[in-house]
C-alpha positions as CSV (number, residue, x, y, z in Angstrom):
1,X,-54.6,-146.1,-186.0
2,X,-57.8,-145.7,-184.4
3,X,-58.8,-143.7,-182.0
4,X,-59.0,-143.9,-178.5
5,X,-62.2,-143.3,-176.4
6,X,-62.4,-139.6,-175.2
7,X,-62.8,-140.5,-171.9
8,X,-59.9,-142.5,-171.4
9,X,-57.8,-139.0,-171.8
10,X,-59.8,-137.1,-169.2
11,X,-57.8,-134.6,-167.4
12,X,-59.1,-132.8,-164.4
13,X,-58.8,-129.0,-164.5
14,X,-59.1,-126.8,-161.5
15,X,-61.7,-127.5,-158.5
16,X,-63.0,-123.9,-158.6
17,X,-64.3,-125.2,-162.2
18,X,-65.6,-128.1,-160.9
19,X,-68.4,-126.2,-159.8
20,X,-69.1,-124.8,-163.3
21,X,-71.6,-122.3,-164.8
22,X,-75.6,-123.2,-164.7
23,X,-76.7,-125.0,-167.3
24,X,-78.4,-122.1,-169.1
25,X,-75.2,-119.9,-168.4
26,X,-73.1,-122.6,-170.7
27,X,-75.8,-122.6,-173.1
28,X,-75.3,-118.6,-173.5
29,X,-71.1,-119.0,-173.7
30,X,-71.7,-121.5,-176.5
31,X,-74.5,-119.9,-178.3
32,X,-72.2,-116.4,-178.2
33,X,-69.2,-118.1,-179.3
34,X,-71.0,-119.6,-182.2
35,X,-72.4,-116.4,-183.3
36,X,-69.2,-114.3,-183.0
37,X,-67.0,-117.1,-184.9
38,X,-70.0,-117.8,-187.6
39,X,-69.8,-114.0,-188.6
40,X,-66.3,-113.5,-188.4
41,X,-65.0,-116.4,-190.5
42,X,-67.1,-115.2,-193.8
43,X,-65.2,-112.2,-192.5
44,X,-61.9,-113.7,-192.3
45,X,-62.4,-116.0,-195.5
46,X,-63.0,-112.7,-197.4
47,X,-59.8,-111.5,-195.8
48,X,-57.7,-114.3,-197.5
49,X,-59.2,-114.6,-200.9
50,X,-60.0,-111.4,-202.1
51,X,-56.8,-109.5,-201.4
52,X,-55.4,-112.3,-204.0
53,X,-58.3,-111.7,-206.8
54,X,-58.1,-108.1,-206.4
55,X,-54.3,-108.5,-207.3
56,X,-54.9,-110.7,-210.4
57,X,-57.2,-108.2,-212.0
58,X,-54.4,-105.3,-210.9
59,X,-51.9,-107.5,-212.9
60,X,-54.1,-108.4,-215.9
61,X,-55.1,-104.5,-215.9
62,X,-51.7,-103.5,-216.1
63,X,-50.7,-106.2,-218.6
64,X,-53.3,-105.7,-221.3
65,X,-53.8,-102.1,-220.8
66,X,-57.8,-102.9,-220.0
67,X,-59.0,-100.3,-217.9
68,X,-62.0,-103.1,-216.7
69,X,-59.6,-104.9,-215.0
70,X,-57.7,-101.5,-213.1
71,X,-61.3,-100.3,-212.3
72,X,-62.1,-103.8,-210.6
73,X,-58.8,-104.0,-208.7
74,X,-59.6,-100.2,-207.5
75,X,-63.2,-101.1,-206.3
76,X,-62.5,-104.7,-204.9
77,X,-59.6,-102.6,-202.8
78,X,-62.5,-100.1,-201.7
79,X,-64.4,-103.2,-200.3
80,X,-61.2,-105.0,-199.1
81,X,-60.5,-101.8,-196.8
82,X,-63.9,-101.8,-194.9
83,X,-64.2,-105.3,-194.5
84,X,-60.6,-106.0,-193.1
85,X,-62.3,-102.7,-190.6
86,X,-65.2,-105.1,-189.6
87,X,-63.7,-107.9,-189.4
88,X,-60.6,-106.6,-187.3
89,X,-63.9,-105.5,-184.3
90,X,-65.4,-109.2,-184.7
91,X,-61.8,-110.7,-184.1
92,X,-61.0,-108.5,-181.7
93,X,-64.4,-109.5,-179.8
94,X,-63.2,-113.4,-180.9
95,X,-59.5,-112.7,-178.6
96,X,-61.6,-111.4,-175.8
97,X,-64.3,-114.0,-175.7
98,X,-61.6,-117.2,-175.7
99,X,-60.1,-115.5,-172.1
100,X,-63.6,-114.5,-170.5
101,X,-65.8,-117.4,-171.9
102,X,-63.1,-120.0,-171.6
103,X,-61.0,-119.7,-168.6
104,X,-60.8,-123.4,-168.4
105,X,-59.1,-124.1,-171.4
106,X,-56.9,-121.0,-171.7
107,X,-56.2,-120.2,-168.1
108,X,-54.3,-124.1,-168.2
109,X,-53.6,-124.7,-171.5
110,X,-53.0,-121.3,-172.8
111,X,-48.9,-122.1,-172.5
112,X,-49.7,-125.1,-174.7
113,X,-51.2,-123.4,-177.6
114,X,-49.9,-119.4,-176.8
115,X,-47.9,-119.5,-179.9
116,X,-50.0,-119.3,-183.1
117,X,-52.5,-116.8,-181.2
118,X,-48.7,-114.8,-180.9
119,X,-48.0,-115.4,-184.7
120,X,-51.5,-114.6,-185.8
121,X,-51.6,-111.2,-184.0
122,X,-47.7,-110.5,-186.0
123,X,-49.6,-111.9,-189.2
124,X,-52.5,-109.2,-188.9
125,X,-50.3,-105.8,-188.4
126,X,-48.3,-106.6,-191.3
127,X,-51.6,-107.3,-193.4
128,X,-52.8,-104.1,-191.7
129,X,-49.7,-102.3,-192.5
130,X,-49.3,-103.2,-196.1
131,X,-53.2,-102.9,-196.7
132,X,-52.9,-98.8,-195.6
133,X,-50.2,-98.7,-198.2
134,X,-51.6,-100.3,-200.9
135,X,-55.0,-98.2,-200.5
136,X,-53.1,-95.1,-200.7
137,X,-50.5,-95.3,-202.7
138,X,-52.3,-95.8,-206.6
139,X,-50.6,-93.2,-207.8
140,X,-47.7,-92.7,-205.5
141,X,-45.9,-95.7,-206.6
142,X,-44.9,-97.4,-209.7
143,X,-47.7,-100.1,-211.4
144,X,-44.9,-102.6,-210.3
145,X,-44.0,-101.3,-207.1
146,X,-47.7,-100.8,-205.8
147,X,-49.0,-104.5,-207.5
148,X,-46.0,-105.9,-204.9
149,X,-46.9,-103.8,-201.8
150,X,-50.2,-106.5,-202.2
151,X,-48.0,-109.4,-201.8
152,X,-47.5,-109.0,-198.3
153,X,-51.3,-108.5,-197.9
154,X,-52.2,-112.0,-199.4
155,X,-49.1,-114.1,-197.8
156,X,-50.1,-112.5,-194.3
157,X,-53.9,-113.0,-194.9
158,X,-53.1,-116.5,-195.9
159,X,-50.5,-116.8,-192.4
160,X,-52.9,-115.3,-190.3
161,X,-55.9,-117.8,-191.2
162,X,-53.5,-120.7,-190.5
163,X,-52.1,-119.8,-187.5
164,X,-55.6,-119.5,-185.8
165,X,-57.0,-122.9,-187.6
166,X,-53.6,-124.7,-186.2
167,X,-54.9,-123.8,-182.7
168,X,-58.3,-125.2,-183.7
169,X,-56.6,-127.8,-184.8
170,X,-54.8,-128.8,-181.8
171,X,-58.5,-129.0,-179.6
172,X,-59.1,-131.6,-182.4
173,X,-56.0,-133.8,-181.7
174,X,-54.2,-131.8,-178.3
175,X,-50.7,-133.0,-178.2
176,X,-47.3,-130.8,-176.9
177,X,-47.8,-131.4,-173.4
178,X,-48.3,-134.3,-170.8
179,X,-50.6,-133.8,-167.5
180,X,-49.9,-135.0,-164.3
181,X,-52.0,-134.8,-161.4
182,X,-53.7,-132.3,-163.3
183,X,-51.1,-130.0,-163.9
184,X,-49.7,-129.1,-167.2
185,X,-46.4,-130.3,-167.5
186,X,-43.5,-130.8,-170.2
187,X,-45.0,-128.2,-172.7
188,X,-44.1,-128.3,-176.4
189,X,-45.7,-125.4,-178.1
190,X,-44.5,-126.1,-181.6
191,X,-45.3,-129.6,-181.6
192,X,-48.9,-128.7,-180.4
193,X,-49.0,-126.1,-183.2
194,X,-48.4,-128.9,-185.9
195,X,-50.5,-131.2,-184.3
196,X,-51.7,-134.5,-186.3
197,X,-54.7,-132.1,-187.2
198,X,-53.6,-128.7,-188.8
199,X,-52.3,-130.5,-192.4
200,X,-55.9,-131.2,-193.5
201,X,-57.8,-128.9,-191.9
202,X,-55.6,-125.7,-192.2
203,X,-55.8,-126.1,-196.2
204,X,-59.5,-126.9,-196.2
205,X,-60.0,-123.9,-194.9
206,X,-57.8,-121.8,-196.9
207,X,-59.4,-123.4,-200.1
208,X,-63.2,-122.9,-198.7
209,X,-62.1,-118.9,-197.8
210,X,-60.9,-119.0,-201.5
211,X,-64.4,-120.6,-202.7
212,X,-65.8,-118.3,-200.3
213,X,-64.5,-115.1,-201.6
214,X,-63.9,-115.9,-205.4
215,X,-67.8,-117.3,-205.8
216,X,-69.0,-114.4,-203.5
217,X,-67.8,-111.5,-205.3
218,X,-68.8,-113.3,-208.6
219,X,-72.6,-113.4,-207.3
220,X,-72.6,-109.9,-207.2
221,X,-71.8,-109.6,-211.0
222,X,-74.2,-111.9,-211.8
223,X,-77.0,-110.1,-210.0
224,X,-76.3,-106.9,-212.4
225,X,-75.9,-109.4,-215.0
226,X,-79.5,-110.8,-214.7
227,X,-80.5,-107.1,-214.3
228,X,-79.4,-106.5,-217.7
229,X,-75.5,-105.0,-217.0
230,X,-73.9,-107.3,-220.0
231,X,-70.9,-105.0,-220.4
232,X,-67.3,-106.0,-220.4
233,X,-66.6,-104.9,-216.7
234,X,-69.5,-106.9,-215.0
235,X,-68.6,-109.6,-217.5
236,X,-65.2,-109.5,-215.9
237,X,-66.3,-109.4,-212.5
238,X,-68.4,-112.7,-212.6
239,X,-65.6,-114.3,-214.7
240,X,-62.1,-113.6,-212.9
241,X,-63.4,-114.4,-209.2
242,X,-65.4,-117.1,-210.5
243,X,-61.9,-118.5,-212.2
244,X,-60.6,-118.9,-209.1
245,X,-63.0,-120.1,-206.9
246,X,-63.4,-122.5,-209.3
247,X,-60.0,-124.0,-209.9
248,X,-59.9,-124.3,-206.0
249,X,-63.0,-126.5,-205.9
250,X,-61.6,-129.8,-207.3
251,X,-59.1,-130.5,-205.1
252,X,-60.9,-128.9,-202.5
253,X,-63.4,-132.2,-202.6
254,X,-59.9,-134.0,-202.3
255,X,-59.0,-132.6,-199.4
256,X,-62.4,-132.6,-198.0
257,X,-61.8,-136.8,-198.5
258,X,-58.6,-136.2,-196.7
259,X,-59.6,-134.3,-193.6
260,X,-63.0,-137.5,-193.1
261,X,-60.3,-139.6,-193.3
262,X,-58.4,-138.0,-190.1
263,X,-61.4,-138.1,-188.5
264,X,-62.0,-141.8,-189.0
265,X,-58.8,-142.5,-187.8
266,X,-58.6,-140.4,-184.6
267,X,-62.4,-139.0,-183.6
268,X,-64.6,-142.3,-184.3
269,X,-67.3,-140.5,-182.5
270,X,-67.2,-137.5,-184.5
271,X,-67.7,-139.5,-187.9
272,X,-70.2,-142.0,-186.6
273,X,-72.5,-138.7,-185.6
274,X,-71.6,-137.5,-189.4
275,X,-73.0,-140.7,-190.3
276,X,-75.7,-141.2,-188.5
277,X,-74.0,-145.0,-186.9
278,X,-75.3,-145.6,-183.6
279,X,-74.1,-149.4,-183.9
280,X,-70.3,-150.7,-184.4
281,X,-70.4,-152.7,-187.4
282,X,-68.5,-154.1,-190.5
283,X,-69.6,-153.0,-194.1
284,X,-70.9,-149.8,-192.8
285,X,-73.5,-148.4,-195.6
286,X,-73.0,-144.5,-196.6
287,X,-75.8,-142.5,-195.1
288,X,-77.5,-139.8,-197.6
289,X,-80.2,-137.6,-195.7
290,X,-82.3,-139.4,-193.0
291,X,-82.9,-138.1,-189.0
292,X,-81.6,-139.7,-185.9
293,X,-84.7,-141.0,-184.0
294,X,-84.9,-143.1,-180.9
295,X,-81.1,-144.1,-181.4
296,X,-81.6,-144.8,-185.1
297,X,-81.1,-143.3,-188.3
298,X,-84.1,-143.2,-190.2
299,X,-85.4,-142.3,-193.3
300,X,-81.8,-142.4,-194.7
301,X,-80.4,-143.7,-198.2
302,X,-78.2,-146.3,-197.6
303,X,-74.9,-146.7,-200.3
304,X,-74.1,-150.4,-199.3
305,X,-70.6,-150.8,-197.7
306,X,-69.9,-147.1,-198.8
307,X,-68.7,-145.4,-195.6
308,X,-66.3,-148.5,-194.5
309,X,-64.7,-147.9,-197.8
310,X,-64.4,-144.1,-198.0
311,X,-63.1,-144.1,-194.2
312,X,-60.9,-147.2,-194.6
313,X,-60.7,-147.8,-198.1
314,X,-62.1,-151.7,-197.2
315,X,-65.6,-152.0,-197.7
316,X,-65.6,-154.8,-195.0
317,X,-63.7,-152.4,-192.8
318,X,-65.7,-152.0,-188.7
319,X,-67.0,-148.4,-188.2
320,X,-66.7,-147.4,-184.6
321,X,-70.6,-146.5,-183.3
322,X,-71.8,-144.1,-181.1
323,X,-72.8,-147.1,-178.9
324,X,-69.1,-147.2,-177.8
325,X,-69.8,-144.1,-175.6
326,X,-72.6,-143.1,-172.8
327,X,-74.9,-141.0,-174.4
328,X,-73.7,-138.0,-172.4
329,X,-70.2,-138.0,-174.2
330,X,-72.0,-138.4,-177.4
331,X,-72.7,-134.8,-180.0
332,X,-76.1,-134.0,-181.4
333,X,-76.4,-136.5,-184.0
334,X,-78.8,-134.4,-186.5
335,X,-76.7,-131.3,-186.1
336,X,-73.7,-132.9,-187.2
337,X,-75.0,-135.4,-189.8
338,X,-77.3,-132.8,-191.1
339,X,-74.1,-130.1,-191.3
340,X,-71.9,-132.6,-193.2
341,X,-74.7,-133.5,-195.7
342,X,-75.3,-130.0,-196.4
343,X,-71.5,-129.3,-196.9
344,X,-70.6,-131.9,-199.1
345,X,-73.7,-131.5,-201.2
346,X,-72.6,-127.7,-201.6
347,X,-69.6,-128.4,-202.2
348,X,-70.8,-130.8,-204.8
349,X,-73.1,-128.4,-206.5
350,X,-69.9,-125.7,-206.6
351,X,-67.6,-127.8,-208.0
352,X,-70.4,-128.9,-210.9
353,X,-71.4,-125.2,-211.5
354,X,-67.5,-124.5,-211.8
355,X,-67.3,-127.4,-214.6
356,X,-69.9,-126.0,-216.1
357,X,-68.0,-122.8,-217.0
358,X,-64.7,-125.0,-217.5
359,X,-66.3,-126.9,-220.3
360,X,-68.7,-124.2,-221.9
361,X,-65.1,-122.4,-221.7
362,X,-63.1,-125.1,-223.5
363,X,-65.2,-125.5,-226.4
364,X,-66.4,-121.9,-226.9
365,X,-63.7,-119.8,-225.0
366,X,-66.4,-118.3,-223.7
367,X,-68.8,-117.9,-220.5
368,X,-72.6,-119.4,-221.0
369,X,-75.1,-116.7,-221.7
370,X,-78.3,-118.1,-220.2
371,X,-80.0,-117.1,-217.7
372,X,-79.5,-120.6,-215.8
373,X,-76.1,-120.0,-215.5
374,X,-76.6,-116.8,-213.9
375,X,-78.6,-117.7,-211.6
376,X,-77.0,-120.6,-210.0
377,X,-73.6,-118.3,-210.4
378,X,-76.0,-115.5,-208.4
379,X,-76.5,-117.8,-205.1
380,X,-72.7,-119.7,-205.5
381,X,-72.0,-117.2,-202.6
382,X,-74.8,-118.0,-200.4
383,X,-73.7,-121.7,-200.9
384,X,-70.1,-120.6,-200.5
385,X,-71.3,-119.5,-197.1
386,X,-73.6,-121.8,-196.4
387,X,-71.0,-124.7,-196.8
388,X,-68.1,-123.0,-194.9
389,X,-70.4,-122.5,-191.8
390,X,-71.9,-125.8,-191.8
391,X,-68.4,-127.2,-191.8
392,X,-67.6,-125.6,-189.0
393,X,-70.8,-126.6,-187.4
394,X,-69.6,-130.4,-188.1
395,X,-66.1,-129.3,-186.5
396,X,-66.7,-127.9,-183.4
397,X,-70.0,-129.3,-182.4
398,X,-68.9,-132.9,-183.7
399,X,-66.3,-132.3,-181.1
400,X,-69.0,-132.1,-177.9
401,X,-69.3,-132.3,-175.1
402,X,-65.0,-131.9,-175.8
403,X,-63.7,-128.3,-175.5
404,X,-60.4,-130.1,-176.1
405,X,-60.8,-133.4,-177.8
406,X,-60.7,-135.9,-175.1
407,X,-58.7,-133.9,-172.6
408,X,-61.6,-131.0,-171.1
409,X,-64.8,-131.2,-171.2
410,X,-66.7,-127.7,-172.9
411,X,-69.0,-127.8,-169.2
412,X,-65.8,-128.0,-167.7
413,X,-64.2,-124.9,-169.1
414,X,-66.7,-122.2,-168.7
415,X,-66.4,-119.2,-167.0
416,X,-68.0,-120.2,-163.7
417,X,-69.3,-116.8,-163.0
418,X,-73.5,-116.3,-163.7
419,X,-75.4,-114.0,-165.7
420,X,-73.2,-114.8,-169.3
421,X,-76.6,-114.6,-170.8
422,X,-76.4,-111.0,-170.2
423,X,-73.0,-110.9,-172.3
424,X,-74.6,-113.1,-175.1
425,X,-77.2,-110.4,-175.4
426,X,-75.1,-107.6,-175.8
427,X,-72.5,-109.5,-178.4
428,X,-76.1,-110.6,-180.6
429,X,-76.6,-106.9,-180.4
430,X,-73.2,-105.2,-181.6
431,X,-73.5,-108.3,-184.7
432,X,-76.7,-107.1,-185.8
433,X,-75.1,-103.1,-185.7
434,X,-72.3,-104.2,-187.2
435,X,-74.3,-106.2,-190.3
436,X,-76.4,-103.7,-190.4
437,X,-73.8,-100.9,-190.6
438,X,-71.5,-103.2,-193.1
439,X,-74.4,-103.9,-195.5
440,X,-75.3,-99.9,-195.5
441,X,-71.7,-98.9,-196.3
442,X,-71.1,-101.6,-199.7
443,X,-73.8,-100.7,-200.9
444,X,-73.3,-97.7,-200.8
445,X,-70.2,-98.1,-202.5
446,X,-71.9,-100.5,-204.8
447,X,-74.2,-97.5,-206.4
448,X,-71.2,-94.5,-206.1
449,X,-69.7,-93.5,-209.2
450,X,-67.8,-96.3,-210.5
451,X,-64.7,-94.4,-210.4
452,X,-62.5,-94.0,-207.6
453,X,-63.1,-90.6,-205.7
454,X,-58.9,-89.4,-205.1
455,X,-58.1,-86.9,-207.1
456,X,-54.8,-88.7,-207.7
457,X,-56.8,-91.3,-209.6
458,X,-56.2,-90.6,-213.1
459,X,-56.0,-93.9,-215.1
460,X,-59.9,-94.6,-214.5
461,X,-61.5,-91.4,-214.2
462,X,-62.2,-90.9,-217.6
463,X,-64.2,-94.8,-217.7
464,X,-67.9,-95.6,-217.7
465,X,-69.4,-98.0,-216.6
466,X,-73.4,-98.8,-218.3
């Protein structure tokens, strides 16, 4: 069905919020928020996908007796340890930012969507837990035993990340409750959990912090590889995270199709500011490139009938316009159409550079030697990154001016107290410390001996790496 116009669903939240924060001071809350989530979910997406790669090449080392493979799983745990560190501050500053920037949304619909933040906070000790024991333990348990204390690391990783998108989720489609004179009332917090929302967008996410993680560890490899490193082990490191940030990106494009469909059914404004569709209209042309000017798109590349039938599957099918809504209930058009071009023509270029590999592979059972390769495989994590944070650019600012899709305005929401542009400050601050810091200590594992320091660590010591 199609959906409604936001502003039918308007709920009114408390008068003390009526008020709101100054202009500048909402500008500050949503400039900090952006900053803390952008940095985080590279973060968080390295959380989820590399615990899994780092067990693969612990299994294949174990299975075919190549010491490559152990010496990668070693090193990728190294890595894994001080980036679930960082990440655990930057979610920690996440938890406390949602309460103080937000009061609006949590301090009245908190009870709605409580739950997952609960399950997501169980998720993370036991991925804390099991991660201490699998750094430490090498040599203190069996290959089998200590390859299985990973599992829990990967299963909560993967938990945690869709516990916290299934609460994202809900602000795109908020069901689980019913207001009434603008109280909450008649609160269902696992039906607002699994919203209409969370099926398509928690495993879009889980596949881009797959793509993410596998195509960003494999860029590192193929730095040293350009450098001259053509060895077995860096060969292996570009080819096993590669593998399966690769297999991920096919049906990741499928999903991708899913998720734009779910938003042409349920946020028509969202996809005509993707689009570029200031007009309602039948036979809707896809947009490539162009800039929204004067209430047009312009400049654009026009697929004829494209969009009606990608959204509909009818290519006479009527596209909802941004002309359905006053301009002050409409997003930034050029943000969001320019975010979804660059996403799915990233995600386009991944999924050719992962054919690439698949078919040099099939014929020659083999990885392609040029330097062409290696270079496009060298920036695949930029892109990675690039693509998963211009996705959530089209998410959340597609959603504006909705904190909670049709239900609270973001203006609405804010913490009505001044000077937030003092708090912004300080947050910019502790990310650039914390980047800076994070970047010092990899590399400095990076260019350590490419051995693992314990003493207990016999089964690589002995290993060298050109």
């Amino acid at each position: 069905m199609r959906g409604r116009n936001p502003g039918e669903r308007h709920v009114t939240v408390m008068g003390w919020l009526a008020a709101g924060a100054t202009p500048g001071d909402l500008v500050a809350a949503r400039t900090q928020m952006a900053v803390s989530l952008g940095w985080h979910i590279v973060l968080a997406c390295l959380g989820v996908g590399m615990p899994a790669i780092t067990l693969i090449a612990e299994w294949r080392g174990h299975r075919t007796g190549d010491a490559n493979y152990r010496l990668l799983a070693r090193r990728w745990g190294r890595a894994m340890g001080v980036l679930f560190a960082v990440g655990a501050v930057s979610g920690t500053i996440l938890s406390f930012e949602m309460g103080l920037l937000w009061p609006g949304m949590m301090g009245v619909y908190g009870q709605v969507i409580g739950l997952p933040f609960s399950l997501e906070g169980i998720a993370f000790f036991i991925e804390a837990i099991f991660l201490g024991l699998y750094l430490y333990a090498w040599d203190r348990l069996s290959p089998v035993k200590h390859l299985l204390s990973g599992v829990p690391i990967v299963v909560a990783g993967v938990l945690s990340a869709f516990f916290v998108v299934t609460a994202n989720a809900w602000m795109q489609a908020p069901v689980g409750f019913r207001a009434v004179n603008g109280r909450i009332v008649e609160v269902h917090p696992w039906r607002a959990m699994f919203n209409p929302s969370f099926p398509s967008q928690t495993v879009h996410m889980i596949l881009a912090a797959f793509m993410v993680a596998g195509f960003g560890i494999a860029s590192v490899y193929a730095v040293a590889m350009l450098r001259g490193r053509r060895d077995r082990y860096h060969r292996l490191g570009l080819l096993l995270p590669f593998t399966v940030a690769a297999v991920v990106a096919l049906p990741q494009v499928v999903v991708g199709d899913w998720a734009a469909r779910f938003v042409a059914d349920h946020q028509p404004i969202k996809l005509a500011a993707m689009e570029g569709v200031f007009e309602t209209a039948r036979g809707v042309p896809l947009h490539i490139a162009g800039v929204a000017v004067d209430g047009e798109l312009r400049y654009a590349i026009g697929i004829p009938d494209g969009l009606s039938l990608l959204a509909y599957a009818d290519p006479h099918a009527e596209v909802v316009g941004l002309d359905t809504v006053p301009p002050e209930a409409r997003p930034p058009v050029n943000i969001v159409h320019w975010g979804f071009q660059v996403m799915v023509g990233l995600g386009f270029a991944m999924l050719l550079l992962a054919l690439w590999l698949g078919l040099y592979w099939w014929r020659r059972r083999d990885m392609p030697r040029t330097r062409w390769f290696l270079l496009a495989t060298s920036v695949s994590g930029a892109a990675a990154v690039g693509a998963l944070e211009s996705g959530w650019a089209v998410t959340e600012v597609g959603r504006q001016p909705w904190i909670v899709y049709g239900v609270l305005r973001t203006a609405d929401a804010v913490n009505p107290a001044p000077g937030l542009v003092w708090g912004a400050a300080l947050v910019g601050i502790v990310y650039a410390v914390l980047t800076v810091a994070s970047v010092y200590v990899l590399r400095r594992m990076a260019r350590d001996k490419p051995v693992p320091i314990a003493p207990q660590e016999q089964d690589v010591t002995g290993f060298t790496v050109v």
